[in-house]
Chimera marker file (.cmm) of the C-alpha trace (Angstrom):
<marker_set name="trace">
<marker id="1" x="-32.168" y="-59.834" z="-130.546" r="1" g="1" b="0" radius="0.5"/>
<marker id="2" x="-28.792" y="-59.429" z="-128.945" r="1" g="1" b="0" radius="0.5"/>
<marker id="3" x="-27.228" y="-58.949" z="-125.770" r="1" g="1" b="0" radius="0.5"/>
<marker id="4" x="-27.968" y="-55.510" z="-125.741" r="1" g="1" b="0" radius="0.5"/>
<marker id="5" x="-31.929" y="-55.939" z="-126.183" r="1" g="1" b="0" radius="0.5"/>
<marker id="6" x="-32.318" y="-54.862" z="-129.527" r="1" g="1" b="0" radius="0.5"/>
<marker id="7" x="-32.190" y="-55.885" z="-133.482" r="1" g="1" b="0" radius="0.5"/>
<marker id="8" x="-28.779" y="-56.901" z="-134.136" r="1" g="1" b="0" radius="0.5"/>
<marker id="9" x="-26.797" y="-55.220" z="-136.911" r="1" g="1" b="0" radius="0.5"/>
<marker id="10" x="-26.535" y="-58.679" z="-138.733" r="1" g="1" b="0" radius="0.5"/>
<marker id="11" x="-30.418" y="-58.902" z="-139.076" r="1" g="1" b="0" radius="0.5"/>
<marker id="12" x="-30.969" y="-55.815" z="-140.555" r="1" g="1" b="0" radius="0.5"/>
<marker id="13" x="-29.391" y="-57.218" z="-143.607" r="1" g="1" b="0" radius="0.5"/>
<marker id="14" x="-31.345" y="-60.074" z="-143.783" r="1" g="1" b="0" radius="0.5"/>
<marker id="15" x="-34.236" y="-57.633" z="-143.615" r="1" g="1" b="0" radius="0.5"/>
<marker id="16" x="-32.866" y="-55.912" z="-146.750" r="1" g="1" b="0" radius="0.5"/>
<marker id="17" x="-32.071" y="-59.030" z="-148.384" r="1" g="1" b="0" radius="0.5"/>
<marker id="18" x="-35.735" y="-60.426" z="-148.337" r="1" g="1" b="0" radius="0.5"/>
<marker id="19" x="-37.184" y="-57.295" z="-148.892" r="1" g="1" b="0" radius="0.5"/>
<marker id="20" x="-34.777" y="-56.929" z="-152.427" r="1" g="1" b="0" radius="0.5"/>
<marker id="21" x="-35.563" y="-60.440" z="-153.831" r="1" g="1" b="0" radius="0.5"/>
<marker id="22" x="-39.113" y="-59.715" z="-152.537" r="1" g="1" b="0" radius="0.5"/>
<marker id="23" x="-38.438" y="-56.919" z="-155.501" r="1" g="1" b="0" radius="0.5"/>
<marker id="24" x="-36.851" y="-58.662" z="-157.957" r="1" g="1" b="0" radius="0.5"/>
<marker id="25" x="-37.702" y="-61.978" z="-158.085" r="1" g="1" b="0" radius="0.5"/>
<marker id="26" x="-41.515" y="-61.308" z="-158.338" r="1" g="1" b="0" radius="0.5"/>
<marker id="27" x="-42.973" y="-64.065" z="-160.983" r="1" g="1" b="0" radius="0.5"/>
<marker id="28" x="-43.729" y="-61.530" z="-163.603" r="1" g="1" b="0" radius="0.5"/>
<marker id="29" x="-40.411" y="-59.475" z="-163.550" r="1" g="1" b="0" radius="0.5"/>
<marker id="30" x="-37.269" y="-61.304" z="-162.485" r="1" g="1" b="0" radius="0.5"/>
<marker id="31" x="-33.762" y="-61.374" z="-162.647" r="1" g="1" b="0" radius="0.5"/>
<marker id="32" x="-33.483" y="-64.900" z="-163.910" r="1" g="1" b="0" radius="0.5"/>
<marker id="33" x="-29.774" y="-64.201" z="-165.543" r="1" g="1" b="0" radius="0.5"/>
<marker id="34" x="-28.744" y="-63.354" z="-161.866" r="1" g="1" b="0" radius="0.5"/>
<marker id="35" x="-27.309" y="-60.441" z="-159.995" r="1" g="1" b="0" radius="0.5"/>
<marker id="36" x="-24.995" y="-60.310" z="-157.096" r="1" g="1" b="0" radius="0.5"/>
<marker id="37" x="-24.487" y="-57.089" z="-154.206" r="1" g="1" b="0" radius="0.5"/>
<marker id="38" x="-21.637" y="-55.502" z="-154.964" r="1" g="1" b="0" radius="0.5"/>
<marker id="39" x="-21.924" y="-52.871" z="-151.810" r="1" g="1" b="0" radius="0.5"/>
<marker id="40" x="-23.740" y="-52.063" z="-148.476" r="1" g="1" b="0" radius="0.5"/>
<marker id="41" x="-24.121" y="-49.248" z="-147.286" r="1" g="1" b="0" radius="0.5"/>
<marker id="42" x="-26.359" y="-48.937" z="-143.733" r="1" g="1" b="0" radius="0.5"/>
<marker id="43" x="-27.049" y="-45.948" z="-141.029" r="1" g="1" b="0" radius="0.5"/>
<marker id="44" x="-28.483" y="-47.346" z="-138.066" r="1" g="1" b="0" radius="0.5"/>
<marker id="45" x="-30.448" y="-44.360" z="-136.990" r="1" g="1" b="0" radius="0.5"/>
<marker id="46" x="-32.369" y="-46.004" z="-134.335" r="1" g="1" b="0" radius="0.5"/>
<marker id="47" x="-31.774" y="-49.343" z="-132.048" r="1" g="1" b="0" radius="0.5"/>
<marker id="48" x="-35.450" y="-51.366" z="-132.976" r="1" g="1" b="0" radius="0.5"/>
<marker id="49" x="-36.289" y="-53.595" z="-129.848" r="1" g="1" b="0" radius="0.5"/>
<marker id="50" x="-37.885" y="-57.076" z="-130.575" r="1" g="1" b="0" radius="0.5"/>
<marker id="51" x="-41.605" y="-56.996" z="-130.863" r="1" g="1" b="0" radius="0.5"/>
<marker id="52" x="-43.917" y="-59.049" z="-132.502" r="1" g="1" b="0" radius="0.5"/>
<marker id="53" x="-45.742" y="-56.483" z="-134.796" r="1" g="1" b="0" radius="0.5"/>
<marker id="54" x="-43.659" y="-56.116" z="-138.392" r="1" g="1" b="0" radius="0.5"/>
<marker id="55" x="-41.423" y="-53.180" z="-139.219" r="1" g="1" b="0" radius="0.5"/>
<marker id="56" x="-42.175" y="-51.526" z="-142.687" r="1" g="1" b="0" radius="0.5"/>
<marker id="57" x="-39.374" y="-51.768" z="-145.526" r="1" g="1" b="0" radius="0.5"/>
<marker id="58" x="-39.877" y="-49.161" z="-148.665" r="1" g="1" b="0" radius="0.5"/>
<marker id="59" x="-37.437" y="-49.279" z="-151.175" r="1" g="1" b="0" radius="0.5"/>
<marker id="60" x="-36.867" y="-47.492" z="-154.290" r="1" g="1" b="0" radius="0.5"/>
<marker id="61" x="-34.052" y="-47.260" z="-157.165" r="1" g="1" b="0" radius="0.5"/>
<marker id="62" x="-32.013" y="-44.934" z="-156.822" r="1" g="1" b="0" radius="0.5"/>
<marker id="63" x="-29.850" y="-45.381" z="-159.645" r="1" g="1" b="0" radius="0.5"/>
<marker id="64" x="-29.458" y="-47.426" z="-162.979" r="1" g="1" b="0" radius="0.5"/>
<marker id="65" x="-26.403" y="-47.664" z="-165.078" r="1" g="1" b="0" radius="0.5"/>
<marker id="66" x="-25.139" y="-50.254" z="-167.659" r="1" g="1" b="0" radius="0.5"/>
<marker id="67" x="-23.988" y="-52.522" z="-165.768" r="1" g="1" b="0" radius="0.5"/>
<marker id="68" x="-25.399" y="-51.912" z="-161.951" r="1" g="1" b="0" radius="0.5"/>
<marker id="69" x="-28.105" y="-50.426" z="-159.789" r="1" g="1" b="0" radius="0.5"/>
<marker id="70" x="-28.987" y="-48.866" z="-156.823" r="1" g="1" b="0" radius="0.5"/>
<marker id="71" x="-31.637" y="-49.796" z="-154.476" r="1" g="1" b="0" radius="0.5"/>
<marker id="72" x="-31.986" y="-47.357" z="-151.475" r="1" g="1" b="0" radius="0.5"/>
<marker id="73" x="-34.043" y="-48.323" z="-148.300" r="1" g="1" b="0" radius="0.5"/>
<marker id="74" x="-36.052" y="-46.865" z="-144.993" r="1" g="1" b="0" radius="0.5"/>
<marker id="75" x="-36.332" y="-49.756" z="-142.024" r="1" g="1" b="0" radius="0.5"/>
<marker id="76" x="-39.425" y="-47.751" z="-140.345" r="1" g="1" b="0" radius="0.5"/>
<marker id="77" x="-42.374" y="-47.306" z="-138.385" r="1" g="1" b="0" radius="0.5"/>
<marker id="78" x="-44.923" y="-44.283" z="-139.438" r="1" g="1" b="0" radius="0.5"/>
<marker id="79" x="-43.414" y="-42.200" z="-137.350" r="1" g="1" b="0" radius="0.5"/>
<marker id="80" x="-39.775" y="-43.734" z="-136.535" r="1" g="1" b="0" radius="0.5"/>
<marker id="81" x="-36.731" y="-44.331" z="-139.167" r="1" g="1" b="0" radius="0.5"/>
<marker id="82" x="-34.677" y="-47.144" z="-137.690" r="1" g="1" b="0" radius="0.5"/>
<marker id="83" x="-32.276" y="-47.568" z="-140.427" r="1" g="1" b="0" radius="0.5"/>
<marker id="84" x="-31.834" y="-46.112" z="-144.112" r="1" g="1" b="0" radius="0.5"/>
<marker id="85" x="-29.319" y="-48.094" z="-146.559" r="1" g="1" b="0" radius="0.5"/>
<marker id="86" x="-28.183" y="-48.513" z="-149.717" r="1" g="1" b="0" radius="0.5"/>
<marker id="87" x="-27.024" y="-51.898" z="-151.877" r="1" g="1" b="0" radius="0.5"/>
<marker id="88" x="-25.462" y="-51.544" z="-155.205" r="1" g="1" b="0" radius="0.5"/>
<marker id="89" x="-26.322" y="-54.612" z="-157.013" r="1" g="1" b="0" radius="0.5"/>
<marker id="90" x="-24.312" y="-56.142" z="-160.596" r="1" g="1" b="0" radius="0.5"/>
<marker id="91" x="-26.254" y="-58.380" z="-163.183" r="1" g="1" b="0" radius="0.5"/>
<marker id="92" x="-23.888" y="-61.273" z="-163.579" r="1" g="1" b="0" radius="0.5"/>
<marker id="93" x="-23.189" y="-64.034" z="-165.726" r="1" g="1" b="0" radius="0.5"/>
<marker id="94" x="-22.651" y="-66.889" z="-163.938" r="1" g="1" b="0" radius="0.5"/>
<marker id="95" x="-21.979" y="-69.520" z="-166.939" r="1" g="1" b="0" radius="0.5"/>
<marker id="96" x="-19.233" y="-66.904" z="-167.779" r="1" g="1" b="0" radius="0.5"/>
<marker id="97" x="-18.348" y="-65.695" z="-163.964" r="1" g="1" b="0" radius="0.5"/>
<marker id="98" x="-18.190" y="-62.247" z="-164.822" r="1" g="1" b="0" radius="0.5"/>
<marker id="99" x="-20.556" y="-59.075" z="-164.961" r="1" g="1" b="0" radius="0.5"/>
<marker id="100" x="-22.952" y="-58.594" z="-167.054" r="1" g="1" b="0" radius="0.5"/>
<marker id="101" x="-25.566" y="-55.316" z="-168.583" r="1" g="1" b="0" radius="0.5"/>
<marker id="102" x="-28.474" y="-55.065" z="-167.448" r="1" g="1" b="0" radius="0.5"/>
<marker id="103" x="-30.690" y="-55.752" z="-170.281" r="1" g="1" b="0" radius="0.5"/>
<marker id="104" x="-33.738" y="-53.768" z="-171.885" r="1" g="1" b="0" radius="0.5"/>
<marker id="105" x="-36.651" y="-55.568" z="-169.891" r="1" g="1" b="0" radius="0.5"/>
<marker id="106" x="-34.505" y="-55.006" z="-166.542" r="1" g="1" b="0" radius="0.5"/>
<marker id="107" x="-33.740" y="-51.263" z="-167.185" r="1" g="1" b="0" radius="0.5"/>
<marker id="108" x="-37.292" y="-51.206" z="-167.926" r="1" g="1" b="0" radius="0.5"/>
<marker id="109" x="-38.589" y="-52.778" z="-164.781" r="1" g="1" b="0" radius="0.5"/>
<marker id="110" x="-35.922" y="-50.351" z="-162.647" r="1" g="1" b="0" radius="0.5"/>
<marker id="111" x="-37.019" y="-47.406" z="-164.214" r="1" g="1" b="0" radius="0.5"/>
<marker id="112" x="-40.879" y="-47.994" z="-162.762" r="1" g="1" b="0" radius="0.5"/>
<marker id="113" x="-39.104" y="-47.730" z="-159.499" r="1" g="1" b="0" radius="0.5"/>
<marker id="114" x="-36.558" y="-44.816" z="-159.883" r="1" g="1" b="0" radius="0.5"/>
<marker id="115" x="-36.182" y="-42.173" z="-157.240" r="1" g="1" b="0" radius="0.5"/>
<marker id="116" x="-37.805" y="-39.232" z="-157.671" r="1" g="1" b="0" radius="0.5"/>
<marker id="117" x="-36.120" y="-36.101" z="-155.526" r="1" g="1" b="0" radius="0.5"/>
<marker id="118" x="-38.461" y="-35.153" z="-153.098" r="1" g="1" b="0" radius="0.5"/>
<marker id="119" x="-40.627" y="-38.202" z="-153.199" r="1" g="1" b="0" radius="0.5"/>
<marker id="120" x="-39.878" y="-41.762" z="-153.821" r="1" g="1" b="0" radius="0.5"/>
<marker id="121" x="-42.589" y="-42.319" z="-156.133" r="1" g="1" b="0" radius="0.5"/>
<marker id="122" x="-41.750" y="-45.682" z="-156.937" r="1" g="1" b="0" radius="0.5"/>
<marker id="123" x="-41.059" y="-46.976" z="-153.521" r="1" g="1" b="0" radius="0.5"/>
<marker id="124" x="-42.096" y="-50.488" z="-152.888" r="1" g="1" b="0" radius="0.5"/>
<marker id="125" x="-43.763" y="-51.717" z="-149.258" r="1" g="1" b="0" radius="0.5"/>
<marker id="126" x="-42.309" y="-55.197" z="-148.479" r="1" g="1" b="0" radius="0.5"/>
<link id1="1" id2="2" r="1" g="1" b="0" radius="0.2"/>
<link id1="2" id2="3" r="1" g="1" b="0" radius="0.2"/>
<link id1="3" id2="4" r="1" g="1" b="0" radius="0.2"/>
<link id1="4" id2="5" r="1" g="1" b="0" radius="0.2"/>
<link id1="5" id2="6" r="1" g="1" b="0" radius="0.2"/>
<link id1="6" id2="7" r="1" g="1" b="0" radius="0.2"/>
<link id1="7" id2="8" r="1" g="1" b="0" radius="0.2"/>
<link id1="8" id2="9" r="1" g="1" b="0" radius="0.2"/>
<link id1="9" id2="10" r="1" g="1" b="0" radius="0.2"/>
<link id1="10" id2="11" r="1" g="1" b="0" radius="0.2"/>
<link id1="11" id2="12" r="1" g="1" b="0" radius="0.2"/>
<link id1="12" id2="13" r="1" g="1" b="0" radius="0.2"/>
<link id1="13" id2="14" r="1" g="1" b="0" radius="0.2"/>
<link id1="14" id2="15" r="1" g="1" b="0" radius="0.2"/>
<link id1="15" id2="16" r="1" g="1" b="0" radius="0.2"/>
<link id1="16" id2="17" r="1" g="1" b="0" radius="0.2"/>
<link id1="17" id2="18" r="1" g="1" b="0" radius="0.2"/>
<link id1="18" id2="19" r="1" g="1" b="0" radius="0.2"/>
<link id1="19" id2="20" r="1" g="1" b="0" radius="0.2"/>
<link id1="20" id2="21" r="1" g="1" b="0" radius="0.2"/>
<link id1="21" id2="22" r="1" g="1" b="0" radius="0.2"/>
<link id1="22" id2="23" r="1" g="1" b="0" radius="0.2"/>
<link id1="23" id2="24" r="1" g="1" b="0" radius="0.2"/>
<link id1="24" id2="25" r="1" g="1" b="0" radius="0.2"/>
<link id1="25" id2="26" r="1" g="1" b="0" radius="0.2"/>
<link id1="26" id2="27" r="1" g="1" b="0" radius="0.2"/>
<link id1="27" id2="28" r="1" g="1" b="0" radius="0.2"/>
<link id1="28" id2="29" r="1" g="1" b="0" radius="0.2"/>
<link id1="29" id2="30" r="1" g="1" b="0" radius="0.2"/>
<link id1="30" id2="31" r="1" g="1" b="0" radius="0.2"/>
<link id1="31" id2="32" r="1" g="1" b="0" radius="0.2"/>
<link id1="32" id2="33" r="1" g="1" b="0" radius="0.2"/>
<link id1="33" id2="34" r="1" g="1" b="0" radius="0.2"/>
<link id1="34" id2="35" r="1" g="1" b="0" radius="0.2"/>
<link id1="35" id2="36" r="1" g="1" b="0" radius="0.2"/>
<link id1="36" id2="37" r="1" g="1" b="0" radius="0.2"/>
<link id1="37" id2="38" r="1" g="1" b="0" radius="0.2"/>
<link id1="38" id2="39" r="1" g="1" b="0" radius="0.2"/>
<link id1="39" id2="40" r="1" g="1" b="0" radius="0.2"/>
<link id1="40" id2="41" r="1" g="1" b="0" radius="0.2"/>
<link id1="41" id2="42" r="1" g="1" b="0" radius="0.2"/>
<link id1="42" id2="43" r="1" g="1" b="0" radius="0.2"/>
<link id1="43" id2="44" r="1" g="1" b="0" radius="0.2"/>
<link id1="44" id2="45" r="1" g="1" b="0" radius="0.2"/>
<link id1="45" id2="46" r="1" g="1" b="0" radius="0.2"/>
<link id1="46" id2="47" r="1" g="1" b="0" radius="0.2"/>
<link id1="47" id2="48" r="1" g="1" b="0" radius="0.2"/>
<link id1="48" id2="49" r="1" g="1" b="0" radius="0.2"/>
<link id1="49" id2="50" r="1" g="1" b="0" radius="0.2"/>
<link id1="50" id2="51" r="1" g="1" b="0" radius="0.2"/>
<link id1="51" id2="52" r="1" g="1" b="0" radius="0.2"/>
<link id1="52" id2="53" r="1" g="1" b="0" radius="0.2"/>
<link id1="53" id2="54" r="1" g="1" b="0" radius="0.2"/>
<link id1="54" id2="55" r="1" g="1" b="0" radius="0.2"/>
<link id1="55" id2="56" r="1" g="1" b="0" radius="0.2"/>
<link id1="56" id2="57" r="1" g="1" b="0" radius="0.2"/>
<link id1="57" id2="58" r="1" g="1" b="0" radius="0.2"/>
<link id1="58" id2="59" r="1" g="1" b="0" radius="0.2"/>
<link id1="59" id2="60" r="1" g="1" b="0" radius="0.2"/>
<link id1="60" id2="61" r="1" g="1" b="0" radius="0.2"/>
<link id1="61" id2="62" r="1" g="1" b="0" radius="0.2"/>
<link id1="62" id2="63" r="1" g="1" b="0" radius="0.2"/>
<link id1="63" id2="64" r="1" g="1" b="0" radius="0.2"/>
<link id1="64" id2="65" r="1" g="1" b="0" radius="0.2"/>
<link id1="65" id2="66" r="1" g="1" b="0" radius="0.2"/>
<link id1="66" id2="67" r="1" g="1" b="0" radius="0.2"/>
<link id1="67" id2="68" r="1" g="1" b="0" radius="0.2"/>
<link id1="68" id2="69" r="1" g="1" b="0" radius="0.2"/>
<link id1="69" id2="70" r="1" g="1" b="0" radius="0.2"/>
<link id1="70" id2="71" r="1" g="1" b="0" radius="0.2"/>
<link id1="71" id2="72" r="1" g="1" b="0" radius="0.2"/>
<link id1="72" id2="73" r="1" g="1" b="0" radius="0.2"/>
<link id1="73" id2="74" r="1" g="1" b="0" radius="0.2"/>
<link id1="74" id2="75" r="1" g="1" b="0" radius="0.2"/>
<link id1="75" id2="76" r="1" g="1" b="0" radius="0.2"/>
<link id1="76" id2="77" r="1" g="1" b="0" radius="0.2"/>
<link id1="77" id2="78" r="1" g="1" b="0" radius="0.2"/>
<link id1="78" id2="79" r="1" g="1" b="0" radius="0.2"/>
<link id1="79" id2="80" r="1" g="1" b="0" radius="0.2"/>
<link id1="80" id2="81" r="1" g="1" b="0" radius="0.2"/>
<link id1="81" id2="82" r="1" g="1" b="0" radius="0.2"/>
<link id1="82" id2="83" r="1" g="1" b="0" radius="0.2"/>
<link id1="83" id2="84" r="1" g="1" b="0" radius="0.2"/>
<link id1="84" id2="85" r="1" g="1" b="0" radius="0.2"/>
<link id1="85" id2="86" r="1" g="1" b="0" radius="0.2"/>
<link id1="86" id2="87" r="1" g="1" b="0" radius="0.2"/>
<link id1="87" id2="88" r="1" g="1" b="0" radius="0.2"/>
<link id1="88" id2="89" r="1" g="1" b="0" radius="0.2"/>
<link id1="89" id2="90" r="1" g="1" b="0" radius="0.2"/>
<link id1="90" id2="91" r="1" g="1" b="0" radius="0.2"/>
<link id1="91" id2="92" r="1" g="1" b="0" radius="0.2"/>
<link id1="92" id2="93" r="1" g="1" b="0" radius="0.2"/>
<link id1="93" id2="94" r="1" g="1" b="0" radius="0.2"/>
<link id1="94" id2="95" r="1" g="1" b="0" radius="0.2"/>
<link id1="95" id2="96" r="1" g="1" b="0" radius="0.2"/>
<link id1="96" id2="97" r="1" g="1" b="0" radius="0.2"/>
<link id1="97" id2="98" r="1" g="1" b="0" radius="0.2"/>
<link id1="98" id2="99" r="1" g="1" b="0" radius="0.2"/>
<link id1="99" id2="100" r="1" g="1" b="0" radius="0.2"/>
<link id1="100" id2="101" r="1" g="1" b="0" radius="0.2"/>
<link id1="101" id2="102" r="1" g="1" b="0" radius="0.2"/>
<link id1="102" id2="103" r="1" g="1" b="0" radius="0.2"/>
<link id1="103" id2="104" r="1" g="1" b="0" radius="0.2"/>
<link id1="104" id2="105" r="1" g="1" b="0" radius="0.2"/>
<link id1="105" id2="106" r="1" g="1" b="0" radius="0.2"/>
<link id1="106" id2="107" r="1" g="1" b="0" radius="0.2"/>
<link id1="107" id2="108" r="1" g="1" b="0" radius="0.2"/>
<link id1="108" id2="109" r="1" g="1" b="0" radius="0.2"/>
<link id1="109" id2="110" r="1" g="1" b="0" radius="0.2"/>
<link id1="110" id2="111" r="1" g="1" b="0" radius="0.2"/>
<link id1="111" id2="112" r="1" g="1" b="0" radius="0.2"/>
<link id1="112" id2="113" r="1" g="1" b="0" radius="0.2"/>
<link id1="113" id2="114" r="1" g="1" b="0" radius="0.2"/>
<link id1="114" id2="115" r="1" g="1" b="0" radius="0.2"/>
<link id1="115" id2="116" r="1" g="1" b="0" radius="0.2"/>
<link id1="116" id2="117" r="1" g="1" b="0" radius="0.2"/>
<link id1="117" id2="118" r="1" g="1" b="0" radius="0.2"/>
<link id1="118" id2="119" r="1" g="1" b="0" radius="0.2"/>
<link id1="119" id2="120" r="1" g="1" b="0" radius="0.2"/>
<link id1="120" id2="121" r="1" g="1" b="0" radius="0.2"/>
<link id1="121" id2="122" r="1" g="1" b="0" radius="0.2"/>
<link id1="122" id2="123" r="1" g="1" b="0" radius="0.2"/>
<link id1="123" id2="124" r="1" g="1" b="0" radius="0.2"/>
<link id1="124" id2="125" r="1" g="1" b="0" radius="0.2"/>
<link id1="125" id2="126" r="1" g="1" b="0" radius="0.2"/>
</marker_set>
């Protein structure tokens, strides 16, 4: 909480962050050959207020493409969006220090999770 009385700007990332390795580092899909965030992108559509009951994170893939991928999210209640964001995320190499493609078995595991237009089918609770 900040001065102001509500969820800082700073924490909503972290938010995001554990909800995305929450995603992809579960034991049976991973991305063990690593990935970094290339971009943020966040509308605070609400100011959230400290509580002690959890906020809901869904996320879903938005897009996939050789070598990076989308993950959009909703920061919500049932009935209350308090932010929705995007992170664009690159597989990388770190032996090499460079970018990588995703591989088959990564494309794979995005695709499960892809947007669909009018719903999120995939979307994932965290």
């Amino acid at each position: 909480m900040d001065a102001y009385g509500h969820i800082n700007n700073v924490v909503f990332l972290r938010y995001l962050e554990e909800a995305r390795i929450d995603f992809l580092f579960r034991p049976d899909k991973d991305f063990q050959q690593g990935s970094v965030v290339a971009r943020h992108e966040i509308d605070y559509k609400q100011q959230l207020v400290h509580r002690h009951q959890p906020v809901d994170i869904e996320l879903w893939v938005t897009q996939v493409r050789a070598a990076s991928f989308t993950i959009a999210y909703e920061v919500k209640d049932p009935d209350q969006v308090y932010v929705r964001a995007q992170t664009v995320i690159v597989p990388y190499d770190f032996e090499a220090q460079r970018p990588r493609r995703l591989t088959a078995e990564e494309r794979e595991f995005l695709a499960e999770y892809a947007d669909d237009e009018d719903d999120p089918a995939g979307a994932v609770a965290a």
